[in-house]
C-alpha positions as CSV (number, residue, x, y, z in Angstrom):
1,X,203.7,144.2,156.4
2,X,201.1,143.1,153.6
3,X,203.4,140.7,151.3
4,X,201.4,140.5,148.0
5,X,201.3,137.1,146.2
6,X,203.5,137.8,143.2
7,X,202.7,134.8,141.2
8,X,199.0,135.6,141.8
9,X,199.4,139.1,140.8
10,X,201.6,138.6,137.0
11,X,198.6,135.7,136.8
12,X,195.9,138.6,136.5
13,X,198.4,140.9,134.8
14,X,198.8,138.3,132.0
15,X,195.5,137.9,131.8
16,X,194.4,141.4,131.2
17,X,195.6,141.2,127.4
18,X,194.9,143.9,125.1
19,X,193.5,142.3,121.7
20,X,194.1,144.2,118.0
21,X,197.2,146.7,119.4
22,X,199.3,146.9,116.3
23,X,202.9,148.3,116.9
24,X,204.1,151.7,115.7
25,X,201.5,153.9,115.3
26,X,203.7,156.7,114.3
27,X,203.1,160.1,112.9
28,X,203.1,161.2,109.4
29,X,204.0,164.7,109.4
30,X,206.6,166.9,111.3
31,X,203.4,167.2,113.9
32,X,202.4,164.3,115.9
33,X,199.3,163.1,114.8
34,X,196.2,164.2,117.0
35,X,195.2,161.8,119.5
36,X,192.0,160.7,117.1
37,X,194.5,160.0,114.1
38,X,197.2,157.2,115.2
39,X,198.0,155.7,111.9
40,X,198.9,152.0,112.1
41,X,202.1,150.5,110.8
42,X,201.9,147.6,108.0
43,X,202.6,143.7,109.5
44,X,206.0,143.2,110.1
45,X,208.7,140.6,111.6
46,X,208.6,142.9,114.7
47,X,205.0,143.6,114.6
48,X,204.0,140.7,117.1
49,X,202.5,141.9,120.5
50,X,204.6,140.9,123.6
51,X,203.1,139.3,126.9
52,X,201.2,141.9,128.5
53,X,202.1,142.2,131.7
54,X,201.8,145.4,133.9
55,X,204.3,144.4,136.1
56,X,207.2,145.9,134.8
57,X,205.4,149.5,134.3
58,X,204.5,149.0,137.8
59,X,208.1,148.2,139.0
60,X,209.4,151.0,136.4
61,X,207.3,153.5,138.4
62,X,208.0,152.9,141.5
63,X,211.4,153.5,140.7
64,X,211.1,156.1,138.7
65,X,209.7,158.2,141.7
66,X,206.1,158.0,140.1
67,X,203.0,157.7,142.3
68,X,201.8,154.1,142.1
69,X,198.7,153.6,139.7
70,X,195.4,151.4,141.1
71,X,196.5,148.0,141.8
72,X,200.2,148.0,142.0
73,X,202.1,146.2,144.3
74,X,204.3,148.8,145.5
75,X,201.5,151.5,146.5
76,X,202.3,151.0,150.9
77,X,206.3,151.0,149.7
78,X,205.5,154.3,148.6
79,X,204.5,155.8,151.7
80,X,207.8,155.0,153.3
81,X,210.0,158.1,154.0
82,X,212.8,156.4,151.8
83,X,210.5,156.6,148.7
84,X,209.0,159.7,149.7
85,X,212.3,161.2,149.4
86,X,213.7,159.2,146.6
87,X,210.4,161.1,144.7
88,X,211.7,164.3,145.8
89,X,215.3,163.9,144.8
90,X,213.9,162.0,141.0
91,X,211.6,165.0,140.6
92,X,214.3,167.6,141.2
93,X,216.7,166.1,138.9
94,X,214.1,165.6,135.8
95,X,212.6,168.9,136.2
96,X,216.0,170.5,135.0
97,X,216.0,168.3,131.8
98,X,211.8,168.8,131.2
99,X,212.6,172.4,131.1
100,X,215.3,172.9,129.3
101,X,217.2,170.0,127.3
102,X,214.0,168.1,126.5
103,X,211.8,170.3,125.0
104,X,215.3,171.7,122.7
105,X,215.7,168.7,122.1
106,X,212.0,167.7,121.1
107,X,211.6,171.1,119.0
108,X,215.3,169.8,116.9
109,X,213.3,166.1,116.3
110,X,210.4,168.2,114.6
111,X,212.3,170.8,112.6
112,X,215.4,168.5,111.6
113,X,214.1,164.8,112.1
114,X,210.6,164.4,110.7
115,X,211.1,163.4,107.4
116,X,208.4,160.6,106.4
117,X,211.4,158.3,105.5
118,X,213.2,159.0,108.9
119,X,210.0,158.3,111.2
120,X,209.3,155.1,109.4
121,X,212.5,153.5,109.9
122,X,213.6,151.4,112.8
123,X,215.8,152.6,114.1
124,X,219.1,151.2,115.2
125,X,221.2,152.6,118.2
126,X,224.7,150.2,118.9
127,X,226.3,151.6,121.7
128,X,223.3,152.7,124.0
129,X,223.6,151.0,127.0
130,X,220.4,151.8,129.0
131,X,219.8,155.1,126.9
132,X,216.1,154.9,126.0
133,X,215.8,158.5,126.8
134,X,218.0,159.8,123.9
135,X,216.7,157.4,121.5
136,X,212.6,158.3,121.9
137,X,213.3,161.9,121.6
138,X,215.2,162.1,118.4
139,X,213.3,159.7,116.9
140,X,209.6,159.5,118.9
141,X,207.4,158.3,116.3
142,X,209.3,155.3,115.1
143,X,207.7,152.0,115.6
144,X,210.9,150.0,116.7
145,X,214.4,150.9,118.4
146,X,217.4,148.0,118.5
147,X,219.9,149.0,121.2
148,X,223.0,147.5,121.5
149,X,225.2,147.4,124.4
150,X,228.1,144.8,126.4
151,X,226.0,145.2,129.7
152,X,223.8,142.0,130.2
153,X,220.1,142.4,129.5
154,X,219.2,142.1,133.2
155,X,215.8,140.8,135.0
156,X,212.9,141.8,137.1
157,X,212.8,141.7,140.9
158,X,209.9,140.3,142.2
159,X,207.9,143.2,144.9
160,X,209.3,140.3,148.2
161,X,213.2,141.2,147.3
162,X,212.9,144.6,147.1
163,X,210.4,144.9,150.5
164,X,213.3,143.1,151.8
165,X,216.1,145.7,151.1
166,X,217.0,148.8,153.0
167,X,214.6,151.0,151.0
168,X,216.7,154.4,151.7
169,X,220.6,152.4,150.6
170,X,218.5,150.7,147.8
171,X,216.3,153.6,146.1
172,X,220.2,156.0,146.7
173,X,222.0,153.6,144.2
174,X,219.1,152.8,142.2
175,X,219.2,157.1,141.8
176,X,223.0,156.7,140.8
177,X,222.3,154.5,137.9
178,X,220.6,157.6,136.1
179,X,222.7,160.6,137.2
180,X,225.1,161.1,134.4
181,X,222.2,160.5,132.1
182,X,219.9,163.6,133.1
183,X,223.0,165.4,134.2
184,X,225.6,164.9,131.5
185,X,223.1,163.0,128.9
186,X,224.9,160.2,128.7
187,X,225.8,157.1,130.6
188,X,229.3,156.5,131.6
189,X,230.8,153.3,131.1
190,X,233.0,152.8,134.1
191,X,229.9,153.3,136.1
192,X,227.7,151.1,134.0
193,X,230.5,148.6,135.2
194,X,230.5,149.3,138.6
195,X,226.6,149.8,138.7
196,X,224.9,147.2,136.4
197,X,226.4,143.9,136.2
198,X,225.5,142.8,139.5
199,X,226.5,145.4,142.2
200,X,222.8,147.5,142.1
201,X,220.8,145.7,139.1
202,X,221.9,142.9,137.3
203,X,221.8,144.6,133.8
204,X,220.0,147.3,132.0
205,X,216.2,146.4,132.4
206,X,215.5,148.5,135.4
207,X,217.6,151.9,133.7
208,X,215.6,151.6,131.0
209,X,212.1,150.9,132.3
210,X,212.8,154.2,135.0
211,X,213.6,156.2,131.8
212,X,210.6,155.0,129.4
213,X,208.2,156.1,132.2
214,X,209.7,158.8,133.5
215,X,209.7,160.3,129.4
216,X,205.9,159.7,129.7
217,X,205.4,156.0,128.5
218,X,203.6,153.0,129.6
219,X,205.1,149.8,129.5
220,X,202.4,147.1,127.9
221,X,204.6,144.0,128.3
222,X,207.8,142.6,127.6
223,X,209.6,139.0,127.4
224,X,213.1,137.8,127.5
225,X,214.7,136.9,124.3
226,X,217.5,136.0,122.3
227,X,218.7,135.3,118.3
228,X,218.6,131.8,117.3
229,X,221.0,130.3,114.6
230,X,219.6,131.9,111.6
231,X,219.5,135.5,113.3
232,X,215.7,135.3,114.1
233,X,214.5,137.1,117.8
234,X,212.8,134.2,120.1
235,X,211.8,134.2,123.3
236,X,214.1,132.7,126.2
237,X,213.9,131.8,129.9
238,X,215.2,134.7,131.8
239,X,217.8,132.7,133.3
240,X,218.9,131.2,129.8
241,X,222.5,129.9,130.0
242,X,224.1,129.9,126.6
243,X,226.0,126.7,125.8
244,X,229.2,129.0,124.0
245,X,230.4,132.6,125.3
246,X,228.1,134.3,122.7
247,X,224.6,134.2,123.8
248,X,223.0,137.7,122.5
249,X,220.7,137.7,125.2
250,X,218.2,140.5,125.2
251,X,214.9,141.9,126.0
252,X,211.6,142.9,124.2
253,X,209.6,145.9,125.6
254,X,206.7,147.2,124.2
255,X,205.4,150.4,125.5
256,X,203.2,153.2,124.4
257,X,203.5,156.9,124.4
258,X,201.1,158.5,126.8
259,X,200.4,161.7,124.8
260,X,199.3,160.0,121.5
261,X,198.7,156.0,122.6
262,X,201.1,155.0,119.8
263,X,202.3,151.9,120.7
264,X,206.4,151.1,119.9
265,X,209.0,148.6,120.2
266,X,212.6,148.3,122.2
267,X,214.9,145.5,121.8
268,X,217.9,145.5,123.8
269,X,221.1,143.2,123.3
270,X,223.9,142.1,124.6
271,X,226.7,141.9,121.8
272,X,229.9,142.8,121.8
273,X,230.5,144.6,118.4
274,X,234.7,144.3,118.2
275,X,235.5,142.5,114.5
276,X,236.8,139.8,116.5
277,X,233.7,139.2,118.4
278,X,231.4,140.1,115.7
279,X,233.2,137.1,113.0
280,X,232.1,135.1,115.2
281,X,228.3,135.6,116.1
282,X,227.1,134.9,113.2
283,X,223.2,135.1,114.6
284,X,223.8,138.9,114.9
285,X,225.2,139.4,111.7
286,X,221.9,137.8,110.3
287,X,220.0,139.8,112.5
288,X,221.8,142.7,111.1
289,X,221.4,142.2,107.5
290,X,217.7,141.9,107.8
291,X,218.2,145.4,109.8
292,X,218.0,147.9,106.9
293,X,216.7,151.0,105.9
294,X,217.7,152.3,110.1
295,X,217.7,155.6,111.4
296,X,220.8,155.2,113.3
297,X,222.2,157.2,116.3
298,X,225.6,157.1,117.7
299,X,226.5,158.9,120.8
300,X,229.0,159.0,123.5
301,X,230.4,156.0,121.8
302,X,234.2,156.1,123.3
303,X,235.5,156.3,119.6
304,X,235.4,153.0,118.9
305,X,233.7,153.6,115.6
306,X,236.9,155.5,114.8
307,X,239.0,152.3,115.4
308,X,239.7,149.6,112.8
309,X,239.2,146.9,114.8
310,X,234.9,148.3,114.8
311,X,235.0,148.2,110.8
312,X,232.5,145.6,110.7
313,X,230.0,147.5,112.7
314,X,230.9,151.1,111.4
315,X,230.4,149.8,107.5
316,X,226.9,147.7,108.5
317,X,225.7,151.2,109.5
318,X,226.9,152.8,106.5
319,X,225.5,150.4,104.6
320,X,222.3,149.9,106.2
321,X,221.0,153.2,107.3
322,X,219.0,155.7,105.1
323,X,220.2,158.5,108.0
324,X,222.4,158.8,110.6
325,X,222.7,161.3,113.8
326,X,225.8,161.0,115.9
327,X,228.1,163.2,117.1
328,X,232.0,163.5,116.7
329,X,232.6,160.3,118.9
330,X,230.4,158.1,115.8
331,X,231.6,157.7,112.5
332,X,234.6,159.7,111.2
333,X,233.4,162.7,108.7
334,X,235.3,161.6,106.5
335,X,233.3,158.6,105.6
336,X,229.6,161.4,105.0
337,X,231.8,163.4,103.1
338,X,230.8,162.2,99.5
339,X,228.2,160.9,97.7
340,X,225.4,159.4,98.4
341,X,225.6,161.3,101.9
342,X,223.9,164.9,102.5
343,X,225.3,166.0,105.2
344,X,223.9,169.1,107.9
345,X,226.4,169.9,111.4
346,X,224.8,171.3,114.0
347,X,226.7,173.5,117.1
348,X,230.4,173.9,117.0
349,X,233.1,171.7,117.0
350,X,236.8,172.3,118.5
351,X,237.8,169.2,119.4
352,X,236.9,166.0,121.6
353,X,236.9,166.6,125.2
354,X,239.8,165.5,127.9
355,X,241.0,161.8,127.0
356,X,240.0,162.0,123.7
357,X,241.3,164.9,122.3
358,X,244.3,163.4,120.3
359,X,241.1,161.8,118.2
360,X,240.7,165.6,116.8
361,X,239.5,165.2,112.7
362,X,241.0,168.4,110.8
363,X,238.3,167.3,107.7
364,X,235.5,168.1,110.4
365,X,236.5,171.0,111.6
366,X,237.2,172.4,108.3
367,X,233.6,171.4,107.3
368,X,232.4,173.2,110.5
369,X,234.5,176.4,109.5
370,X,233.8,176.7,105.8
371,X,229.9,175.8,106.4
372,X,227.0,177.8,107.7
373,X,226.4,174.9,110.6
374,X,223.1,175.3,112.1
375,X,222.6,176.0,115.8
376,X,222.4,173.8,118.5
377,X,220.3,174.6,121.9
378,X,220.8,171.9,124.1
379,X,224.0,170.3,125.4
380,X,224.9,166.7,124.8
381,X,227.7,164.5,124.1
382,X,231.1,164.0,125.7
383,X,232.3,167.8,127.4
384,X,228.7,168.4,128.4
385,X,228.7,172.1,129.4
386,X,232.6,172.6,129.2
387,X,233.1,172.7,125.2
388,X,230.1,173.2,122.7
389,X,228.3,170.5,121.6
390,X,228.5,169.0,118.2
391,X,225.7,166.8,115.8
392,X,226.1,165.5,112.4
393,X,223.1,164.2,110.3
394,X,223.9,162.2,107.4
395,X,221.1,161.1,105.2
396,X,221.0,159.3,101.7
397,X,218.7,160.4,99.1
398,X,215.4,159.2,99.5
């Protein structure tokens, strides 16, 4: 079998840089700008280009069940019956969210979520795990998304360990670490557990690389990072050791949407956002307070935003967010119900589903039943398909 020469190969990629990109070209209307009008997005602190490196979009591909593109290192893996059949099985699962949910979906970000002040905004998403899906289409035109999860950040296998594997075990268990996100659209923690620290991948970079291509991105480059002292993002080695038990380690991926050639943002940490974690990283608490003006999303978040011991968390995003989109599991109603928070529900809402439904909040539901809520066509959330779905969006005068 050919064995390409890996350290050869991210040599040339690295070389191939693309000069004058400027992150977040974004649209400026409800419509995405035509492909002759991306509009560029001032200088920022997150405006800097990443490595370039086509490794990673190769990798994501391959993966992802997408046919290899000239050059990558993976095009003879792909004519292996395992991958030929992993393909089939990808293809299958995406085509019932690219018919339905994502295109529902995609017409509720134009009519609900296209404010100019919205689609400017980083936006902030604590909670996500890999979730890179959701994230780009609520919010698709936005020029930077911060994800927060407890998973670790995770690394790249070089092409010689995954020629080595058993292609048809391997590719099965990579599938696995996507179900419940195109079936149930959301990831489930127990699985992340049993899935991503180790046992498949060793973290969330290879989720959310399969899910930026697969939603029709290309991934330009990315670097491993971290926050320094003073809350700053710098770049790390990608087996960085952090002297103390908080090292936010994370990732910077820069990627561009294949139907317009913006070019966006994703940073991923690894934080765990209790109060008695968060008094003590005081890096991400700088990082945060220089994180303002978000769109924020909260989803399938286990209620932990309902607890007090997440009041640190819950009243940075209060605090920091011109808008928020969650559903019932984010922040309790009761905290949108007065000034300076607008407030529109979307769908129904009865009560959380199975283990959670002693968390039902009577304010909501009154606000559901004496309001004209608007409709919801797609599914999501916790009870996918067994109890209607549920959104809030919260937004403070502009």
């Amino acid at each position: 079998m050919y064995i390409p020469n890996f350290s050869a190969l991210r040599w040339r990629y690295r070389c191939v840089r693309a000069l004058g990109l400027a992150l977040g070209l974004l649209a400026i209307s409800c419509n995405h700008a035509p492909k002759t009008a991306v509009r560029k997005v001032s200088e920022d602190r997150f405006s800097a280009a990443t490595p370039r490196d086509r490794y990673a979009d190769d990798l994501g591909r391959f993966l992802a069940g997408l046919p290899a593109r000239t050059g990558s290192p993976f095009g003879e893996l792909e004519k292996q019956p395992a991958w030929i059949e992993h393909r089939r099985v990808l293809d299958r699962a995406w085509s019932r969210i690219d018919e339905d949910s994502l295109p529902a979906m995609s017409a509720f970000q134009k009519r609900e979520l296209c404010a100019a002040p919205i689609v400017k905004a980083p936006v902030f998403y604590p909670f996500s795990g890999p979730d890179a899906l959701m994230v780009t289409v609520f919010f698709p035109d936005n020029p930077v998304y911060v994800m927060v999860g407890l998973e670790p950040a995770g690394t790249l296998p070089p092409p010689r360990q995954i020629e080595r594997r058993n292609l048809d075990d391997y590719l099965a268990r990579i599938r696995a670490t996507v179900a419940s996100e195109l079936g149930r659209s959301f990831f489930v923690t127990r699985q992340m557990d049993r899935q991503l620290r180790g046992q498949v991948v060793d973290g969330l970079f290879l989720p959310i690389l399969e899910l930026l291509v697969r939603s029709h991105h290309t991934i330009l480059g990315f670097r491993y990072v971290r926050l320094d002292d003073a809350g700053q993002v710098i770049e790390r080695p990608a087996g960085y050791k952090a002297p103390g038990k908080i090292g936010n380690k994370g990732l910077e991926i820069d990627f561009r949407r294949d139907d317009d050639q913006s070019v966006h943002k994703l940073l991923y940490f690894s934080v765990n956002l209790s109060d008695q974690r968060l008094r003590e990283n005081q890096p991400f608490l700088a990082f945060l307070a220089t994180l303002k003006g978000t769109a924020t999303l909260l989803k399938a978040t286990s209620y932990m935003v309902h607890k007090q011991e997440f009041s640190i968390i819950r009243e940075r995003v209060l605090s920091g967010s011109v808008a928020v989109l969650q559903d019932d599991s984010g922040i309790p109603y009761r905290f949108f119900a007065a000034a300076p928070w607008t407030v529109q529900l979307y769908g129904a809402y009865l009560r959380p589903y199975g283990s959670f439904r002693w968390l039902q909040q009577a304010d909501l539901r009154k606000a559901y039943l004496s309001s004209t809520p608007k409709p919801l066509t797609f599914r999501i959330g916790y009870g996918y398909g067994k109890i209607p779905s549920n959104l809030l969006f919260a937004r403070k005068p502009a």
